[in-house]
C-alpha positions in Angstrom: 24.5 26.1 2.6 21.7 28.2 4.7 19.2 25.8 3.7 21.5 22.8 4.7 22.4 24.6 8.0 18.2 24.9 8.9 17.4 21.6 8.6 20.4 20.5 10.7 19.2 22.9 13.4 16.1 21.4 12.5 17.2 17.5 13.4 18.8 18.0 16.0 15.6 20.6 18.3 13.8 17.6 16.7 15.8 15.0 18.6 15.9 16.6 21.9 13.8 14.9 24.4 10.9 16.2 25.6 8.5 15.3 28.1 5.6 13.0 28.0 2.2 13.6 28.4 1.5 9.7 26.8 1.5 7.1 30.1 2.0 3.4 29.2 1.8 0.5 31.6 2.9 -2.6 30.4 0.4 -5.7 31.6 1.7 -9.3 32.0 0.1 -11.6 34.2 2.5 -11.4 36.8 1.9 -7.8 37.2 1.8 -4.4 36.1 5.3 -1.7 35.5 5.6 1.2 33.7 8.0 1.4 30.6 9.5 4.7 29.4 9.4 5.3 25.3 11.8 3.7 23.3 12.4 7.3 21.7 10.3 10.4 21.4 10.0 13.3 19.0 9.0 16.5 18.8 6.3 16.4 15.5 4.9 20.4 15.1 1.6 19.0 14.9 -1.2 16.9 16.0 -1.4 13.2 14.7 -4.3 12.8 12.1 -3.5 9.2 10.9 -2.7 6.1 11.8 0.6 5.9 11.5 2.0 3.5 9.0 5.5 1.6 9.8 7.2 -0.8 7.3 10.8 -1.3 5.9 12.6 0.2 9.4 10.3 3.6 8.8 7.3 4.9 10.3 5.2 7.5 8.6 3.1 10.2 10.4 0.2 13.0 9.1 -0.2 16.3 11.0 -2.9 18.6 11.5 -0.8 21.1 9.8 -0.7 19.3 5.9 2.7 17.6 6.6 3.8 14.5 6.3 6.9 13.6 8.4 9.3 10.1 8.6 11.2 8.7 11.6 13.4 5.7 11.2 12.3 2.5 13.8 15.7 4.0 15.8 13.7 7.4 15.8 16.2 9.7 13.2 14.4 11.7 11.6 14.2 11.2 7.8 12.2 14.2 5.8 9.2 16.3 6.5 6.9 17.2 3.4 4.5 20.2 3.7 1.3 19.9 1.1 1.0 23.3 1.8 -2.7 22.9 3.1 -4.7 20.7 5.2 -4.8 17.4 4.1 -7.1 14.5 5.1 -6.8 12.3 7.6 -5.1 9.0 5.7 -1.8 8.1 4.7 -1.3 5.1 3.4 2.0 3.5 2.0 3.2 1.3 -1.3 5.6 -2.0 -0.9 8.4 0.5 -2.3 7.9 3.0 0.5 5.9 5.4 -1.6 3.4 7.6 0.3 0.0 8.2 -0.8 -2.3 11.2 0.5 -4.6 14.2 -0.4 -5.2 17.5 0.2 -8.9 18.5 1.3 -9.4 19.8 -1.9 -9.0 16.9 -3.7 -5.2 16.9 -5.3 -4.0 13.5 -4.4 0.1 13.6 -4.0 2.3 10.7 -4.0 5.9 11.1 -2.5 8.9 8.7 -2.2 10.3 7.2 0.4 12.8 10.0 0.9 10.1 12.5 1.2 10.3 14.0 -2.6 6.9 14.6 -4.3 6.2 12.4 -7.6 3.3 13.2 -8.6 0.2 15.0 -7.9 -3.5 14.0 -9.1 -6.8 15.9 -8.8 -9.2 14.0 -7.7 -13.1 14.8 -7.6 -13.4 16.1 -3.8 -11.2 14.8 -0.6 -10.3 11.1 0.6 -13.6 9.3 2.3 -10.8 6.6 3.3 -7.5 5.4 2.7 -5.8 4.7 -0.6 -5.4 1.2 -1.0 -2.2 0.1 -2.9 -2.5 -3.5 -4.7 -0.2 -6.1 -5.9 1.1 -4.5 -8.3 1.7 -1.2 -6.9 -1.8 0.2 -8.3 -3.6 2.4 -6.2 -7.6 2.4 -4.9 -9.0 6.0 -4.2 -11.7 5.9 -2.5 -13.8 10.1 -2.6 -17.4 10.6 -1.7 -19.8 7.7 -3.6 -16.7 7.5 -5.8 -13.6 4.7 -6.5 -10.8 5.4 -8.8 -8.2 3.1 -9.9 -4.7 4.6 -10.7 -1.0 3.1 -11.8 1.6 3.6 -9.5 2.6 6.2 -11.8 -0.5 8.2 -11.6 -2.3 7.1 -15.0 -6.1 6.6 -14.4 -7.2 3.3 -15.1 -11.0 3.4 -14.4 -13.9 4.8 -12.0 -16.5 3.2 -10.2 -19.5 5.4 -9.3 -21.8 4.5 -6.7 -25.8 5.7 -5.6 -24.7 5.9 -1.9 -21.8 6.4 0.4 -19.4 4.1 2.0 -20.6 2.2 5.1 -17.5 0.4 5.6 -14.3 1.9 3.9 -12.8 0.0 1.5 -9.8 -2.8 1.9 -7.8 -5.4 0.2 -9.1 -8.8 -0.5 -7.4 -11.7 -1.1 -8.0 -11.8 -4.9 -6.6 -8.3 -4.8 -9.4 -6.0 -5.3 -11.3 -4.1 -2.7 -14.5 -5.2 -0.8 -16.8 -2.8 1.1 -20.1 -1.7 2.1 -22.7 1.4 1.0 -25.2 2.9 3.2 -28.0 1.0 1.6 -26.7 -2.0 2.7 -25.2 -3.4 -0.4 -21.8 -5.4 -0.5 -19.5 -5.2 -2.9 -16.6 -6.2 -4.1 -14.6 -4.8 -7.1 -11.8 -6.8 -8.8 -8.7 -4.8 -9.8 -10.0 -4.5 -13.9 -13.1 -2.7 -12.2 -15.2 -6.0 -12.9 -18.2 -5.5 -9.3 -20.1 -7.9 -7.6 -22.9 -6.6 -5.7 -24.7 -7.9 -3.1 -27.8 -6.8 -0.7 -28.1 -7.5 2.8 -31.1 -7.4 5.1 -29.3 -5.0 7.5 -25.9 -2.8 7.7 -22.9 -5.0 8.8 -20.5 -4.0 11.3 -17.2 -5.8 9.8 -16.4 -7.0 6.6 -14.0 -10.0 5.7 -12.6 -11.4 2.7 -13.1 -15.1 3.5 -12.0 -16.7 0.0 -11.5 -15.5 -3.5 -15.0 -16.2 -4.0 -16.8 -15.1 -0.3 -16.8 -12.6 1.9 -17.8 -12.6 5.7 -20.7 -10.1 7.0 -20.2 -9.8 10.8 -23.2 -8.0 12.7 -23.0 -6.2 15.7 -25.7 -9.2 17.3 -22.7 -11.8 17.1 -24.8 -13.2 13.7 -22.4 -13.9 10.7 -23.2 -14.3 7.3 -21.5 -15.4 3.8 -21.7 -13.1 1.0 -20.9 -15.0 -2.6 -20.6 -18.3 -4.1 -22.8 -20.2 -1.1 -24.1 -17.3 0.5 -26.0 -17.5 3.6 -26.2 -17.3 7.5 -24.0 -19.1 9.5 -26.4 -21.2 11.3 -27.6 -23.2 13.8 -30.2 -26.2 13.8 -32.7 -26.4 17.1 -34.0 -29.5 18.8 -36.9 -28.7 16.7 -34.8 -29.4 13.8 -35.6 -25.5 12.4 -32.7 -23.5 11.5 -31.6 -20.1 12.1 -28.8 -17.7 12.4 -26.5 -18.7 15.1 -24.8 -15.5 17.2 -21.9 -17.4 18.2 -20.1 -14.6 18.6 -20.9 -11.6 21.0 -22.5 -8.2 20.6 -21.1 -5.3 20.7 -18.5 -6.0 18.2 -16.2 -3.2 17.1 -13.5 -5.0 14.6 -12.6 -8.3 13.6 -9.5 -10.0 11.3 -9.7 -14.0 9.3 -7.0 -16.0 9.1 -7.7 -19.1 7.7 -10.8 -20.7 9.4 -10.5 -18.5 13.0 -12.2 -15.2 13.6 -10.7 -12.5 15.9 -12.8 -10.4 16.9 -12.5 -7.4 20.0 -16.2 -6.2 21.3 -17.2 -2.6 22.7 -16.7 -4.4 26.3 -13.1 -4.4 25.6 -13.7 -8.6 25.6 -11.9 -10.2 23.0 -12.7 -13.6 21.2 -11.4 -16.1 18.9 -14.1 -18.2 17.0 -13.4 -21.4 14.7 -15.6 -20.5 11.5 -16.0 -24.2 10.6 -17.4 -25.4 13.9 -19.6 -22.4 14.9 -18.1 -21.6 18.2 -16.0 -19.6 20.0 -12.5 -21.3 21.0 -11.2 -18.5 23.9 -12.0 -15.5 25.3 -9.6 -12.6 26.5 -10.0 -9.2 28.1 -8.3 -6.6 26.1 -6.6 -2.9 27.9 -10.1 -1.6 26.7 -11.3 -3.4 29.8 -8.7 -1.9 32.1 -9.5 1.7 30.5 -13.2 1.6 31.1 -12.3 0.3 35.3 -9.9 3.5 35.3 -12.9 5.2 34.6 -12.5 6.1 30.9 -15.1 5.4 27.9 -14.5 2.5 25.7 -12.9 4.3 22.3 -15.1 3.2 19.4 -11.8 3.1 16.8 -10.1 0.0 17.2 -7.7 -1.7 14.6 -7.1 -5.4 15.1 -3.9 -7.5 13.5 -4.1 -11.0 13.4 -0.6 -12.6 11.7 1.6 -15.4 12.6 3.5 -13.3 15.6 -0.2 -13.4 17.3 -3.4 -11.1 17.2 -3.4 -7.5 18.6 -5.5 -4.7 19.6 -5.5 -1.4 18.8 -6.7 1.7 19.9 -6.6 5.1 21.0 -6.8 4.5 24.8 -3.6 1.2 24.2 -3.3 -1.8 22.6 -2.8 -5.5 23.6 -1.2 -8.5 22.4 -2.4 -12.0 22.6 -0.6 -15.6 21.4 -2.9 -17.5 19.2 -3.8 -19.7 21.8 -5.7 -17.2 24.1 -2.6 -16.5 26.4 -2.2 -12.4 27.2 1.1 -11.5 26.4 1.0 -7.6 27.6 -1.2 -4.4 27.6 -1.0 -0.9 27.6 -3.3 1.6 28.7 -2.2 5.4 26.6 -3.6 8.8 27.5 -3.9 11.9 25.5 -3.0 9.7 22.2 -4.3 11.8 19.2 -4.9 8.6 16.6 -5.0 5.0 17.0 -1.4 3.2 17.4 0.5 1.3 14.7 2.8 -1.8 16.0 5.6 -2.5 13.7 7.3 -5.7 13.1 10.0 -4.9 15.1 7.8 -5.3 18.2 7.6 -1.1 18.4 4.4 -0.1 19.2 3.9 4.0 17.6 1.8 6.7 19.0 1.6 10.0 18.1 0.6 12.0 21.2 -1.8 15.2 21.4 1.0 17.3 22.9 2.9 17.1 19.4 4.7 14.4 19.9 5.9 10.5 18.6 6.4 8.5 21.2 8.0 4.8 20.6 7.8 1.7 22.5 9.6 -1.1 23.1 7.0 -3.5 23.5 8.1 -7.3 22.1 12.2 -8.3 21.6 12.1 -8.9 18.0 15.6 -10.0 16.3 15.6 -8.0 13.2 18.0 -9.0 10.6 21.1 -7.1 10.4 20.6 -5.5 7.1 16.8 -5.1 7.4 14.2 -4.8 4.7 14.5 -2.3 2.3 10.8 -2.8 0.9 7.6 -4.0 2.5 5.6 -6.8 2.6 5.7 -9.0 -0.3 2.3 -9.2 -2.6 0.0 -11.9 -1.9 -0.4 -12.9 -5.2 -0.3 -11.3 -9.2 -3.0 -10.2 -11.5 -1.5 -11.9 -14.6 -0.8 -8.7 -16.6 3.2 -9.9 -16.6 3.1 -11.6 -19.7 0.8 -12.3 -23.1 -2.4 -14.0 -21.9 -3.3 -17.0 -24.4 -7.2 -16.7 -24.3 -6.6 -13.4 -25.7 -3.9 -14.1 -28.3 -6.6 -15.6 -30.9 -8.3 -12.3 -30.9 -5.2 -10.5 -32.2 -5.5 -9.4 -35.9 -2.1 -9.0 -37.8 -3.1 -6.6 -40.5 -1.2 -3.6 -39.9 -4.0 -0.9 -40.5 -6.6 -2.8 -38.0 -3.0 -2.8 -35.4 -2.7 0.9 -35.9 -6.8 1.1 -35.4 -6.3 -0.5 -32.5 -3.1 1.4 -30.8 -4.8 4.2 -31.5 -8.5 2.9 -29.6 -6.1 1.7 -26.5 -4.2 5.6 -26.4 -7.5 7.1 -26.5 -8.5 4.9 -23.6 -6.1 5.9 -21.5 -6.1 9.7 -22.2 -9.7 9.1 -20.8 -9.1 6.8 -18.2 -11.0 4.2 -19.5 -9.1 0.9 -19.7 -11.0 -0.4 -16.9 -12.3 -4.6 -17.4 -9.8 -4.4 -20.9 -6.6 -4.2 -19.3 -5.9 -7.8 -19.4 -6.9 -8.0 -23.2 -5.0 -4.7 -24.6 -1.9 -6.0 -22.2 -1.7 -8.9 -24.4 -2.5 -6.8 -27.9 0.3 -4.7 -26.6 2.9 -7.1 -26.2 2.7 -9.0 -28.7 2.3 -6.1 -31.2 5.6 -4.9 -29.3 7.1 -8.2 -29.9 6.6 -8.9 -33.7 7.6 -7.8 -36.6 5.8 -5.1 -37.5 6.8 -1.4 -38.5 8.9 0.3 -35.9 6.9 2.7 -35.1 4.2 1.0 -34.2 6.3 -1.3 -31.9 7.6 2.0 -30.3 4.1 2.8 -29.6 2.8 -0.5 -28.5 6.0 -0.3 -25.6 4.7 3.1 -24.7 1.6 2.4 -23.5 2.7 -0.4 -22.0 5.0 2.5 -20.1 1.4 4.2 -19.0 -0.6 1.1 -17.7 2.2 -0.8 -16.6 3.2 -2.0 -13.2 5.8 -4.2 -11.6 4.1 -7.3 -13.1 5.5 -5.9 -16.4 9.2 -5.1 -15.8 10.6 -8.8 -16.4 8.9 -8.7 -19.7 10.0 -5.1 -20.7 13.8 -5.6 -19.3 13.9 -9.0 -21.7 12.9 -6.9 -24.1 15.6 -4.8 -23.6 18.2 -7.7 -23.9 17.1 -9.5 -26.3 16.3 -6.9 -29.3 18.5 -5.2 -31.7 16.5 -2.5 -33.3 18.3 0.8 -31.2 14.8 2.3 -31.5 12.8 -0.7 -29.6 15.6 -1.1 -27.2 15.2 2.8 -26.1 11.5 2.5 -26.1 11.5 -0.9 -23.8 13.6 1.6 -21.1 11.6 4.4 -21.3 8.1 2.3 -20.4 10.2 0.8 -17.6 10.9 4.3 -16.4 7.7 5.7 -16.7 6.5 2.4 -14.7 9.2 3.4 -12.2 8.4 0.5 -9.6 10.8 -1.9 -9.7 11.2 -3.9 -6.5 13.2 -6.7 -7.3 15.6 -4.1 -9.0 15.7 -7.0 -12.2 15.1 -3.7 -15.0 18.1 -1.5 -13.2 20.9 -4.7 -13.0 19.7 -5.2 -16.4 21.0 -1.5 -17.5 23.9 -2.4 -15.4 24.8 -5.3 -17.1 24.3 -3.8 -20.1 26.7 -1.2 -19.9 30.1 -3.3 -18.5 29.6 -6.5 -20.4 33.4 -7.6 -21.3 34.0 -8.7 -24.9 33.2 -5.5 -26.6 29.6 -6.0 -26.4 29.2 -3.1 -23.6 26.2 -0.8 -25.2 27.8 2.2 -27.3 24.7 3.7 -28.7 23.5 7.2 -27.6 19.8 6.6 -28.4 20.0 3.5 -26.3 22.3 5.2 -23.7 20.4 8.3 -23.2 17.2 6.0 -22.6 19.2 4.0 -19.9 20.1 7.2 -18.3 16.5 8.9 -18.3 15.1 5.3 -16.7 17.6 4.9 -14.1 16.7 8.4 -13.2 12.8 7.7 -13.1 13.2 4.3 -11.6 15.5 5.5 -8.1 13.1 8.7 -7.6 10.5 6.3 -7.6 11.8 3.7 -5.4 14.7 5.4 -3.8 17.2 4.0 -1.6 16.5 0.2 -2.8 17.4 1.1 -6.1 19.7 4.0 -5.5 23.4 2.8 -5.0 23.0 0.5 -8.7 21.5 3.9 -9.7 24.2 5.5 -8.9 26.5 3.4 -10.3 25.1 3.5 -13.3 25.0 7.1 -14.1 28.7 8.1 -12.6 30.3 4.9 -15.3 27.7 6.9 -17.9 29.4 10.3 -16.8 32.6 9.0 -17.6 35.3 9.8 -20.4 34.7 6.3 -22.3 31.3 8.0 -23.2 30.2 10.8 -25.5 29.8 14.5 -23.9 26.2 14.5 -24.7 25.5 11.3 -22.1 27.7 13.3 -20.0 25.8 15.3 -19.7 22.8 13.7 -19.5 24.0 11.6 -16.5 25.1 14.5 -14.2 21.5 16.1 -14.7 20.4 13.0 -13.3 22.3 12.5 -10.6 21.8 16.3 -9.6 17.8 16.1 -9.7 18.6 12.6 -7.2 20.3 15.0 -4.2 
């Protein structure tokens, strides 16, 4: 009850308003007025992060090693202490799912209602973000260094590189990472750990993923270049008829963003331009709140984040941000002051900052209409990395004697004690499923599902969950719910209905085995810590009609353990 009664006293200092060192002035072309935050709240610490806002949250890190979450209505929502100082990057999964590390290297992921899931050690601190994928994998980038992990914390594989990152890593649109290394190299690493590595002749400025199969080198001259399958300058032919790399762009250049054929790109003289890649020339120019900064007498900030989405193309930085249509027209601008960390600018047309006086501020910037019941998850993937299902092209390799399928579950464990699956995954994916799907000895099924369980991700859980329904065996039935729970991500909630389902089918053929039972209960568990509130109320359900008299007393049991570690 004490505890209870601190955080409510907590909450509500919290939620008093306080006042604000952060000035905004919103820009439109008929003139300039100032706009008081949406919300504000008090944070006990200095913004370190960008902050990251999806699914009606927004997610801060302080100076002091906490984490801390504010609803898009400004409630606060939990406040996680790593109990150290922590690096400055936070970085978020589709199911809500913080990632972040301590300076010493522990990487800690926590769910969306601020409980810790697990903790990694990594070989030093962050150099950059973590970079979630499609699936729900994670890219952790350290010092020369980039590890792939599950979304459950297994280590898939490491990349080791001679020199440092240039230009952190990002996504791609094939769903690996590209970035750049102090001695100019590009690369580009696929989500198996498969790298492509190219040299420039100088250090880029930006980096782009063009294509699946190209990536775009901006220079700081206004020269861009294609990296990959038909690589080279972007160029220009002369009345001589020579050619020659054409800087249609400006220099200066701070950040760009693709879509499709059209560059954005925002320059150090706060000038912003939008270039069409197939003809070689700039289509508009714009002046970003970068320009109004530097006339109020400030210094252009060097950190700038740039979106460019179907609601328009904004920029971002420390000093304000501005929004432009996708035709060139100025929508608005703000100038900030005293912000500690560059802005974030959610969906719902909020615009986030966390100030240097301690506190969040909020604005109202665009009228969005948000769906009444919003969206419990965040952005949907771009695309899949085919580990949902057997792959044919590896099917022919499968041998069927049982002592070479033992051999080779025991090669594949081994693997993935050492964090070694790396460019195999798609090949021991489909040696795993189909060993869990034939007739072979139990036990080696059981073991096949397993580590499906550690190198799983989403992509998996249709597969597992029609495992689930369609088997008989007790034993293979358990073991197909225990790899979706140690997956635990589980967005489309299709492997919780399924227990659902399973447990109030009419006609007598409601599940009355305990092995099968106490499985169901131990995933639902795993699968609404993971993913929380999406997943929760079915969660719930599930384990109060698996706490009830129809049931035996030891899944009783079981079920009220579960629903205690969920409070």
């Amino acid at each position: 009850m004490q505890s209870f009664l601190v955080k409510c006293v907590f909450f509500l200092l919290a939620a008093i308003p306080v006042f604000s060192q952060t000035r905004i002035a919103t820009g439109k072309e008929q003139g300039l007025f100032s706009s008081e935050p949406f919300w504000r709240q008090a944070l006990g610490g200095t913004v370190i992060s960008l902050p990251d806002v999806q699914a009606q949250s927004a997610v801060v890190a302080l100076d002091g090693g906490n984490i801390r979450a504010y609803s898009t209505a400004g409630t606060p929502m939990w406040d996680y202490s790593a109990r150290g100082r922590i690096s400055p990057y936070v970085a978020r999964s589709r199911e809500g799912t913080s990632y972040f590390a301590r300076i010493n290297g522990a990487l800690i992921a926590i769910n969306r209602a601020g409980r810790e899931l697990w903790r990694r050690n990594l070989s030093g601190p962050l150099s950059a973000k973590v970079i979630p994928g499609w699936d729900g994998r994670l890219f952790v980038p350290t010092e020369k260094k980039i590890s792939c992990y599950t979304a459950s914390g297994t280590l898939l594989w490491t990349k080791v590189f001679e020199e440092s990152f240039s230009i952190a890593p990002k996504l791609d649109s094939g769903g690996g990472i590209i970035f750049s290394l102090e001695n100019n190299e590009v690369c580009r690493v696929d989500a198996f750990g498969n790298t492509q590595t190219w040299t420039l002749s100088k250090k880029p400025a930006v980096l782009l993923s063009f294509d699946k199969k190209r990536i775009l080198a901006l220079y700081a001259d206004g020269n861009v270049e294609l990296v990959g399958e038909g690589s080279g300058w972007l160029v220009s032919e002369t009345e001589d008829r020579t050619r020659s790399p054409a800087p249609f762009l400006p220099s200066g250049l701070l950040t760009a963003a693709c879509r499709g054929n059209k560059l954005a790109a925002v320059f150090s003289d706060g000038n912003i331009a939008l270039a069409s890649l197939d003809e070689r020339k700039t289509i508009w120019k714009g002046e970003s709140h970068i320009i109004e900064f530097i006339k109020s007498g400030g210094r252009a900030e060097l950190e700038v984040e740039m979106l460019f989405d179907d609601r328009g193309i904004y920029v971002l930085s420390k000093n304000g941000a501005t929004g432009f249509t996708h035709d060139g027209r100025r929508l608005w601008y703000t100038l900030l002051q005293n912000a500690a960390a560059v802005p974030a600018f959610g969906e719902d047309g909020v615009l986030y900052s966390g100030g240097k006086d301690w506190i969040l501020y909020a604005y109202k910037i665009e009228d969005r209409i948000q769906p009444e019941n919003g969206p419990l998850f965040g952005p949907e993937s771009e695309g899949v990395y085919g580990t949902g299902s057997p792959l044919p092209e590896y099917i022919p390799n499968i041998s069927y004697f049982d002592y070479e399928i033992k051999e080779k579950l025991e090669q594949i464990d081994s693997a993935i004690k050492t964090g070694s699956v790396g460019t195999n995954e798609l090949a021991w994916t489909t040696f795993l499923m189909t060993a869990a799907s034939q007739e072979y000895q139990i036990q080696e099924r059981i073991k096949a599902l397993g580590l499906i369980g550690q190198i799983g991700s989403h992509e998996t859980i249709p597969w597992l969950a029609n495992i689930f329904r369609r088997e008989s065996d007790p034993h293979v039935r358990s073991a197909a719910a225990a790899a979706i729970g140690a997956i635990g991500v589980d967005p489309q909630g299709i492997a919780i209905n399924t227990f659902l389902n399973s447990i109030v089918q009419g006609g007598g053929t409601a599940i009355r085995d305990e092995q099968i039972l106490a499985a169901i209960v131990s995933a639902t568990g795993a699968l609404c810590r993971f993913s929380g509130p999406p997943l929760s109320e079915t969660g719930i359900k599930i384990l109060t009609l698996l706490n009830g008299k129809t049931h035996p007393t030891k899944i009783n049991r079981l079920a009220s353990k579960e629903m205690e570690s969920l409070r």
